[in-house]
VEXMAR-723500 format. One record per residue: z, y, x of N, C-alpha, C, CB in turn; residue number from 1. Coordinates in Angstrom, 2 decimals. Atoms other than C-alpha are relative to their C-alpha. Glycine has a CB too. Example, Ala and Ser with C-alpha at 12.3 -4.5 7.8 and 13.67 -1.06 7.14 Angstrom:
2
+---------+---------+---------+---------+---------+---------+---------+---------+---------+---------+---------+---------+-----+
!     nc3 !     nc2 !     nc1 !    cac3 !    cac2 !    cac1 !     cc3 !     cc2 !     cc1 !    cbc3 !    cbc2 !    cbc1 ! num !
+---------+---------+---------+---------+---------+---------+---------+---------+---------+---------+---------+---------+-----+
!    0.00 !   -1.19 !    0.89 !    7.80 !   -4.50 !   12.30 !    0.00 !    1.20 !    0.90 !    1.25 !    0.03 !   -0.99 !   1 !
!   -0.06 !   -1.19 !   -0.82 !    7.14 !   -1.06 !   13.67 !    0.73 !    1.09 !   -0.77 !   -1.42 !    0.46 !    0.41 !   2 !
+---------+---------+---------+---------+---------+---------+---------+---------+---------+---------+---------+---------+-----+
// end
This chain:
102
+---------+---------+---------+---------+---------+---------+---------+---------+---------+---------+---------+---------+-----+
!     nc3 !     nc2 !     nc1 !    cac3 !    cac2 !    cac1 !     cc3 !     cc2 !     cc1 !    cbc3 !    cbc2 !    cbc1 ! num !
+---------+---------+---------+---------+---------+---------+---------+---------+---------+---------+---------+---------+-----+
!   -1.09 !    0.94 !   -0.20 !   94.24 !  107.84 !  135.76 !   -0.37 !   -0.94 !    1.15 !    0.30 !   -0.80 !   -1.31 !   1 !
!    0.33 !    0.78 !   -0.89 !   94.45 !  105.67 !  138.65 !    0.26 !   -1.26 !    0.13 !    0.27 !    0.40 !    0.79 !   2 !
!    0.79 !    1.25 !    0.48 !   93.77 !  102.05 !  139.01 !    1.81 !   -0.48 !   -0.06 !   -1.52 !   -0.99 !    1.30 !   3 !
!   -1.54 !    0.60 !    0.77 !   98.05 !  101.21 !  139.02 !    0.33 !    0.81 !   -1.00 !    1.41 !   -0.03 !    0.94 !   4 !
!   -0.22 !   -0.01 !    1.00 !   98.49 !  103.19 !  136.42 !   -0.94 !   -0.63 !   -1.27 !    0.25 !    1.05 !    0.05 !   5 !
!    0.75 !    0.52 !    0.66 !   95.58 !  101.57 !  134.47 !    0.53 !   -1.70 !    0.00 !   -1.38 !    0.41 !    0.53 !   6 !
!   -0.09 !    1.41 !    0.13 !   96.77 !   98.12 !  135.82 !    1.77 !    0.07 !   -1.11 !    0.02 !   -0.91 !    1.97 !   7 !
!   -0.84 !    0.06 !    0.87 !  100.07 !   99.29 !  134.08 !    0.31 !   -0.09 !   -1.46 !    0.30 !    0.58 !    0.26 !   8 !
!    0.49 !    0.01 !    1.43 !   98.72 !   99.68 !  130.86 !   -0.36 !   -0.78 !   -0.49 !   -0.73 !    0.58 !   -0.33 !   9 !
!    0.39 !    1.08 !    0.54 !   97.22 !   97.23 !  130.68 !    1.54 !   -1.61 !   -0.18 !   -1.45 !   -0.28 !    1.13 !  10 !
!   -1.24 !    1.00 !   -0.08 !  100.17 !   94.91 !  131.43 !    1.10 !    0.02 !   -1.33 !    0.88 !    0.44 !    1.41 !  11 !
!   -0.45 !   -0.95 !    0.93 !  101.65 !   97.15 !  128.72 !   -0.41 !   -1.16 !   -1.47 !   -0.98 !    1.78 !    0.19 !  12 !
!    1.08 !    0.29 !    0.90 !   98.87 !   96.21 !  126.50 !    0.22 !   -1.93 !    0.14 !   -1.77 !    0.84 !    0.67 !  13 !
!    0.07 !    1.72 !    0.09 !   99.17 !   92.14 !  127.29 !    1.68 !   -0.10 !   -0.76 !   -0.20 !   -1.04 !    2.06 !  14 !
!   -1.83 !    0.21 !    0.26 !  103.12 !   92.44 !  126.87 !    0.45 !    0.00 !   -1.62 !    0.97 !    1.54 !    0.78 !  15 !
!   -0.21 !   -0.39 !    1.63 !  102.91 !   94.08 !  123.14 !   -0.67 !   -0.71 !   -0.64 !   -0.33 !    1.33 !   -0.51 !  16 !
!    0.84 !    1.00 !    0.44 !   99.88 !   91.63 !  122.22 !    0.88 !   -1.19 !   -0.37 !   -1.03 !   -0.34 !    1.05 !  17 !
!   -1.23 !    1.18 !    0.38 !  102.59 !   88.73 !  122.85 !    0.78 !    0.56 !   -0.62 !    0.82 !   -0.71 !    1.06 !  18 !
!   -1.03 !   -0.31 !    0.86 !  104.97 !   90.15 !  121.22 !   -1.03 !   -0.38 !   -1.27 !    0.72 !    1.65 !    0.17 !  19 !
!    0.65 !   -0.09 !    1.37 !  102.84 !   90.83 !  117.74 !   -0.61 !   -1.55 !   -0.11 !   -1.27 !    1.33 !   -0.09 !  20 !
!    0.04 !    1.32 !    0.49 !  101.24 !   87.49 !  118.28 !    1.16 !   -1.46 !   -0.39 !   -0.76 !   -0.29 !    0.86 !  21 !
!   -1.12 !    0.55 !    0.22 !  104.72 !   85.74 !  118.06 !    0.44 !    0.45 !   -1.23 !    0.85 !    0.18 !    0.99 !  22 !
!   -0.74 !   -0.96 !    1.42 !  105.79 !   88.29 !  115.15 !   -0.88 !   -1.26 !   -0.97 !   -0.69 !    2.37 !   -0.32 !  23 !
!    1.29 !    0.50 !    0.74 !  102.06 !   86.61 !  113.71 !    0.38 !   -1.26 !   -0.43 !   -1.36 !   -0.10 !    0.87 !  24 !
!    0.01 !    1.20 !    0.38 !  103.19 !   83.09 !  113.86 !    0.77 !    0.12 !   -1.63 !    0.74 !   -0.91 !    1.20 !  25 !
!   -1.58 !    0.17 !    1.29 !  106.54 !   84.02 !  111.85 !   -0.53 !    0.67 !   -1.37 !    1.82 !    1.19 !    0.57 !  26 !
!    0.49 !   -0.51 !    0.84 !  104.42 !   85.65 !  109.33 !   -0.59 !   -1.00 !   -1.20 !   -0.80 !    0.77 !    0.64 !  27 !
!    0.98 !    1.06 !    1.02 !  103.43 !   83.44 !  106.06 !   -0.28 !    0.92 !   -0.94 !    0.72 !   -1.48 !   -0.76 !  28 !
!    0.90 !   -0.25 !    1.28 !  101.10 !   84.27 !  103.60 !   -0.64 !   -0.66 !   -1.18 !   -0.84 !    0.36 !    0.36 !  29 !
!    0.30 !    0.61 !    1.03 !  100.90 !   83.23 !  100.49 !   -1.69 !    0.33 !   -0.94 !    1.26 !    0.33 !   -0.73 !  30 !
!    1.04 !   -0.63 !    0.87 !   97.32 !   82.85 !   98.14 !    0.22 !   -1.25 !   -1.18 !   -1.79 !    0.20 !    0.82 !  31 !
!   -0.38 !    1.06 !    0.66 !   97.40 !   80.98 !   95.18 !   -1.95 !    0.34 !   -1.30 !    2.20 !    0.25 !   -0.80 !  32 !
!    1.26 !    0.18 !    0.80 !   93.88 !   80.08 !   93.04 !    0.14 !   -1.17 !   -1.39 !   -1.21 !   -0.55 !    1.17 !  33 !
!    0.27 !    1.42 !    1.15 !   93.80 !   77.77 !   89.72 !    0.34 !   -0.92 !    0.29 !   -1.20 !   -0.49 !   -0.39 !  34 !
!   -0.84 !    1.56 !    0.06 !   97.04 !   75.79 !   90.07 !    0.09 !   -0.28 !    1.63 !   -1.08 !   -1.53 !   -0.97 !  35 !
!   -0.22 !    0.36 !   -1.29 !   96.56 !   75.57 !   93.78 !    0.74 !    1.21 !    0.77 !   -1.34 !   -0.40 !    0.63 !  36 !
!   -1.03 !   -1.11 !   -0.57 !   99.17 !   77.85 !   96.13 !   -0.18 !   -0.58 !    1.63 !    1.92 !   -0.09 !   -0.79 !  37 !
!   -0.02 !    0.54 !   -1.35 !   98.48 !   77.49 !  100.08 !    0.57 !    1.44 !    0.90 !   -1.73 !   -0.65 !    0.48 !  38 !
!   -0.70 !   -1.31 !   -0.97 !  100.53 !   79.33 !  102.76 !   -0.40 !   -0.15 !    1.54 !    1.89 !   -0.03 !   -0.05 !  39 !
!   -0.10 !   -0.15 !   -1.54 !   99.51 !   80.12 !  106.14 !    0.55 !    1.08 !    0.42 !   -1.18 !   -0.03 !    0.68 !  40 !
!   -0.27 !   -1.03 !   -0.97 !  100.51 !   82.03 !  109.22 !   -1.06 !    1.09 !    0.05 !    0.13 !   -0.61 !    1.32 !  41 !
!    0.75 !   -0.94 !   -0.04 !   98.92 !   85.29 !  109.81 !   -0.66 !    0.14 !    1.61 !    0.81 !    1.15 !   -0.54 !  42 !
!    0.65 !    0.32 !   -0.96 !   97.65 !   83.57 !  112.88 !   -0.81 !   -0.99 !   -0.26 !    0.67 !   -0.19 !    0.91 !  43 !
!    0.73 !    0.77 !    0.51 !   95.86 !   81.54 !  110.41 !    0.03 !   -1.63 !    0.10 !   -0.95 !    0.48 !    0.37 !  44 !
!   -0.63 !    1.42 !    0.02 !   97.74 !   78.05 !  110.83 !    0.44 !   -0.35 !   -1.78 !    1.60 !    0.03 !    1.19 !  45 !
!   -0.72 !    0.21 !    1.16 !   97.88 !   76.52 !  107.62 !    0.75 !   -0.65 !   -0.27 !   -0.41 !   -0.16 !   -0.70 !  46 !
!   -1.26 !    0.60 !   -0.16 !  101.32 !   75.69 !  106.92 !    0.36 !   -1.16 !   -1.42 !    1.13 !    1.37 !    0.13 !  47 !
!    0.19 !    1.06 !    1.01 !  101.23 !   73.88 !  103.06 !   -1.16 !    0.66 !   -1.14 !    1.62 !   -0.40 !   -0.75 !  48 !
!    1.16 !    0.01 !    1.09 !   99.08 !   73.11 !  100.20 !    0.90 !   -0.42 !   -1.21 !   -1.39 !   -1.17 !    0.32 !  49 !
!   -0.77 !    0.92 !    0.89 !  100.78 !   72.68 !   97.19 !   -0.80 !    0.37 !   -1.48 !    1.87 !    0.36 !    0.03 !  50 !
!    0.47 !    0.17 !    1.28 !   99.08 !   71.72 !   93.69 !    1.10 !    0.48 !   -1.01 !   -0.39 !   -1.44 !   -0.20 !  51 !
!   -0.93 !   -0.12 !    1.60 !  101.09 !   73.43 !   90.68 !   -0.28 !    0.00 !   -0.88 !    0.62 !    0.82 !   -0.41 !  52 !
!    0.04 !    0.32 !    1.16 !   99.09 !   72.77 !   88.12 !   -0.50 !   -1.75 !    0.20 !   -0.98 !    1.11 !   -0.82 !  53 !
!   -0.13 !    1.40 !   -0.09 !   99.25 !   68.57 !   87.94 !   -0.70 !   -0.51 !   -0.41 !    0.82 !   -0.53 !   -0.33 !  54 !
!    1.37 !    0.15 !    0.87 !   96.25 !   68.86 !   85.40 !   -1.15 !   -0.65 !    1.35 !   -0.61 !    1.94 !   -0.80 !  55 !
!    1.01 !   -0.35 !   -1.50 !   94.12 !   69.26 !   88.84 !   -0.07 !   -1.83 !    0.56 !    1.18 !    1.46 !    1.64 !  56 !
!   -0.39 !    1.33 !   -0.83 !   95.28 !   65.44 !   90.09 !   -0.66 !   -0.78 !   -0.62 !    1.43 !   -0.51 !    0.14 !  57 !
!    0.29 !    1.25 !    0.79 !   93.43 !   63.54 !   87.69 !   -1.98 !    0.08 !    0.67 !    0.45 !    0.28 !   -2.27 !  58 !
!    1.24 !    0.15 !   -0.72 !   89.55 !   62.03 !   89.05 !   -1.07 !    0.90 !   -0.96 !   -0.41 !   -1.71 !    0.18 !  59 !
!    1.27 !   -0.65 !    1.11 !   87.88 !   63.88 !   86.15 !    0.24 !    1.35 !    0.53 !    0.22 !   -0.14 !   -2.01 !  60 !
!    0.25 !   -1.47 !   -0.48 !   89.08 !   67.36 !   88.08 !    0.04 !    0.19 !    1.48 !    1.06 !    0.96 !   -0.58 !  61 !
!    0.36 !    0.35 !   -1.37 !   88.45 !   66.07 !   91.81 !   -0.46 !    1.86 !    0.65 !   -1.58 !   -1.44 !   -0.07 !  62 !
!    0.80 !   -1.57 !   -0.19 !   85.91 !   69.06 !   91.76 !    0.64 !    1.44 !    0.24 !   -0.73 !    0.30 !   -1.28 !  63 !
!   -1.23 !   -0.97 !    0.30 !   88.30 !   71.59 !   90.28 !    0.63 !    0.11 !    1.24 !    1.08 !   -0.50 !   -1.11 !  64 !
!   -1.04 !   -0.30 !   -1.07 !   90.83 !   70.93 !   92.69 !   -0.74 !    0.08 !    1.65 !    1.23 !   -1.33 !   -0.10 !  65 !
!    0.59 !   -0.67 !   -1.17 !   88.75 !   71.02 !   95.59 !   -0.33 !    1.34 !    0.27 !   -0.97 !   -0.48 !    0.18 !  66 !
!    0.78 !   -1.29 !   -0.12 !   86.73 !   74.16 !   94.98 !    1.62 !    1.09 !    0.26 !   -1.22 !    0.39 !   -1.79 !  67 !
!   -0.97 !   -1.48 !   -0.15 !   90.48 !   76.09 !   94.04 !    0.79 !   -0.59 !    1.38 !    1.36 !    0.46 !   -1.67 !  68 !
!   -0.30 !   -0.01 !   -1.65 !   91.73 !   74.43 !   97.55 !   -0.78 !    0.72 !    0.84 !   -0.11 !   -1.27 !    0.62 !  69 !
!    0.85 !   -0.50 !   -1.23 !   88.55 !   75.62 !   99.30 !    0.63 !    1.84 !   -0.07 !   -2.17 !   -0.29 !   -0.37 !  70 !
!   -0.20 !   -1.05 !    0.01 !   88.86 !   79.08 !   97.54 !    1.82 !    0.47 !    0.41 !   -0.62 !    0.29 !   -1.29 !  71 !
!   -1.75 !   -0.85 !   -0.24 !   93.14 !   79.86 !   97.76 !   -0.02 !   -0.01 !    1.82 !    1.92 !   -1.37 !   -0.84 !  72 !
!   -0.07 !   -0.01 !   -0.84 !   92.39 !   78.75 !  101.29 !   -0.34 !    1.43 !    1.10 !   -0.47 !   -0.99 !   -0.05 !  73 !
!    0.60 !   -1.31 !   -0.12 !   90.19 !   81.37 !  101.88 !    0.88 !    1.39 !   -0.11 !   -1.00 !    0.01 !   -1.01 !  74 !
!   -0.41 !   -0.50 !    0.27 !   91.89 !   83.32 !  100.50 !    1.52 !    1.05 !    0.69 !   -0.22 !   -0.68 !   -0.72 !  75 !
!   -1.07 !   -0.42 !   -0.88 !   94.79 !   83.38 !  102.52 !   -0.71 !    0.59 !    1.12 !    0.96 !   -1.14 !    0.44 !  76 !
!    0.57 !   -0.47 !   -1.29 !   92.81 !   83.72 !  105.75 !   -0.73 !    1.42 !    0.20 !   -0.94 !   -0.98 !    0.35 !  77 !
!    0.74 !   -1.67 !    0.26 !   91.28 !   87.03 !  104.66 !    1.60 !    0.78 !    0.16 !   -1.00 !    0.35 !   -2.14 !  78 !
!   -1.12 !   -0.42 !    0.33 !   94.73 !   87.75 !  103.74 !    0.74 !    0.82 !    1.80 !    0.85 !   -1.51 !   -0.81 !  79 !
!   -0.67 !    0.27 !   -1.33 !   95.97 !   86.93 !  107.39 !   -0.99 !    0.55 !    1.15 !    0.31 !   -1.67 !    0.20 !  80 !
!    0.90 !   -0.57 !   -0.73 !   92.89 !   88.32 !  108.85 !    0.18 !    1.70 !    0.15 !   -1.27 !   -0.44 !   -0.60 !  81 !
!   -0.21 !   -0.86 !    0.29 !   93.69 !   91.60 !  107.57 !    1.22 !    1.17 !    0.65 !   -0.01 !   -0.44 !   -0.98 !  82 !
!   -1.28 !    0.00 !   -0.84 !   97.49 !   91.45 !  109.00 !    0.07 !    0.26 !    0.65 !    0.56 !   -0.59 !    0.33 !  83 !
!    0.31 !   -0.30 !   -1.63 !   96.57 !   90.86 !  112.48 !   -0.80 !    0.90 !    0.15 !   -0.58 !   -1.04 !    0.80 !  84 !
!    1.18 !   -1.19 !   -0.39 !   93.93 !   93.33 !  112.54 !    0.82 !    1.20 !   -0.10 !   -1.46 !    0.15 !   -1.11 !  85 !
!   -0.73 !   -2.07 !    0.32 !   96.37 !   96.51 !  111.23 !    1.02 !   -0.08 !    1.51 !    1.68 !    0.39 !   -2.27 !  86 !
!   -0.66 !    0.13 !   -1.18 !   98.75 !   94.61 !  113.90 !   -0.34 !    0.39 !    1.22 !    0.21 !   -0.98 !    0.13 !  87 !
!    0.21 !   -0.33 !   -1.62 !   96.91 !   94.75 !  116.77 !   -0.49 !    1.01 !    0.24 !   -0.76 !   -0.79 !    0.77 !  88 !
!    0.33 !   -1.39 !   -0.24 !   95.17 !   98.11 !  115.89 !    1.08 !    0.81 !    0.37 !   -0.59 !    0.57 !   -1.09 !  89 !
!   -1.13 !   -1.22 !   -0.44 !   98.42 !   99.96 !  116.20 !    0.12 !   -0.27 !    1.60 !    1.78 !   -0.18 !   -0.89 !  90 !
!   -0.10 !    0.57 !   -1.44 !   98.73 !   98.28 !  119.69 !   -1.48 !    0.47 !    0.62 !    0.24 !   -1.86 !    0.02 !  91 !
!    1.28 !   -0.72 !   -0.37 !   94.87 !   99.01 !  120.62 !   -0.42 !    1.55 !   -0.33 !   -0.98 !   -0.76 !   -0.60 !  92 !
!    0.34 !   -1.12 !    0.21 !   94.93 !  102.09 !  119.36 !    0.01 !    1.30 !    1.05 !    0.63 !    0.15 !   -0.95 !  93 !
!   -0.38 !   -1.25 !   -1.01 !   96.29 !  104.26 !  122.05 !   -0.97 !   -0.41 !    1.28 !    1.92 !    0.08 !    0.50 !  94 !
!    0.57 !    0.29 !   -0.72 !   93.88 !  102.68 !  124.05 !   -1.87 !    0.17 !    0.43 !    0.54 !   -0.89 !   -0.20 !  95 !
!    1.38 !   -0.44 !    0.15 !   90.12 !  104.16 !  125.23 !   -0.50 !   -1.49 !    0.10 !   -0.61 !    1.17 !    1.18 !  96 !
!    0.88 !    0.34 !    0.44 !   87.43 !  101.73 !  123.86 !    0.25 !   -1.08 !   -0.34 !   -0.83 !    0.15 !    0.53 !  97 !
!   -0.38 !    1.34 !    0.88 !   89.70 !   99.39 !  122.47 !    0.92 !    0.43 !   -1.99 !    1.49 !   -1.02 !    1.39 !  98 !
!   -0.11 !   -0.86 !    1.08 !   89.71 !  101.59 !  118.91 !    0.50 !    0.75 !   -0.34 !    0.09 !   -0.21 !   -0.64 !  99 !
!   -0.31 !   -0.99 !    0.10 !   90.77 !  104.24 !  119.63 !    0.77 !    1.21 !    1.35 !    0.62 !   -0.38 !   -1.02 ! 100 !
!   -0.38 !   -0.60 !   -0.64 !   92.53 !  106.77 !  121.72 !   -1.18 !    0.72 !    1.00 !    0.94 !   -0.72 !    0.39 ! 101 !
!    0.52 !   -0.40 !   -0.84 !   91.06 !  109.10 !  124.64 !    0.15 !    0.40 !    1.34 !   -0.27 !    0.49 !   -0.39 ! 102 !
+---------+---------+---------+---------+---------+---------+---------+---------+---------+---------+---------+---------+-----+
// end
């Protein structure tokens, strides 16, 4: 292949990236851990935190509610990590030594 058709591909390749990363924003993902429910983007912006069990609010479960914030947080971001990765593989895929193609 020669270097404009390579620079085409690539242009290709930047063009469909924006796209999917725009799709990414509009993407929420929900995780929810012990009373706690947090949603981010699958560009990993976290969008809310919301406590549903009310038990969690009192100073005697400070702990509690931290740890299931730290973990649902997590949680999502694996979630959203996962997303973008199948996303942008279909897009990298047709592509030599960006996972795949030849």
């Amino acid at each position: 292949m020669g270097l404009l058709g390579q620079m085409g591909d690539m242009y290709k390749l930047q063009k469909e990236a924006k796209k999917i990363k725009k799709e990414l924003a509009k993407t929420h993902i929900f995780a929810e851990v012990k009373g706690v429910k947090v949603t981010v983007t699958a560009e990993q912006e976290v969008l809310a935190i919301e406590i549903q069990d009310e038990a969690l609010l009192t100073v005697d479960n400070k702990s509690k509610l931290e740890k299931a914030i730290l973990e649902a947080t997590n949680k999502a971001f694996k979630k959203a990590q996962q997303i973008a990765a199948e996303r942008m593989k279909s897009v990298m895929g047709g592509f030599p030594g960006m996972g795949g193609g030849a």
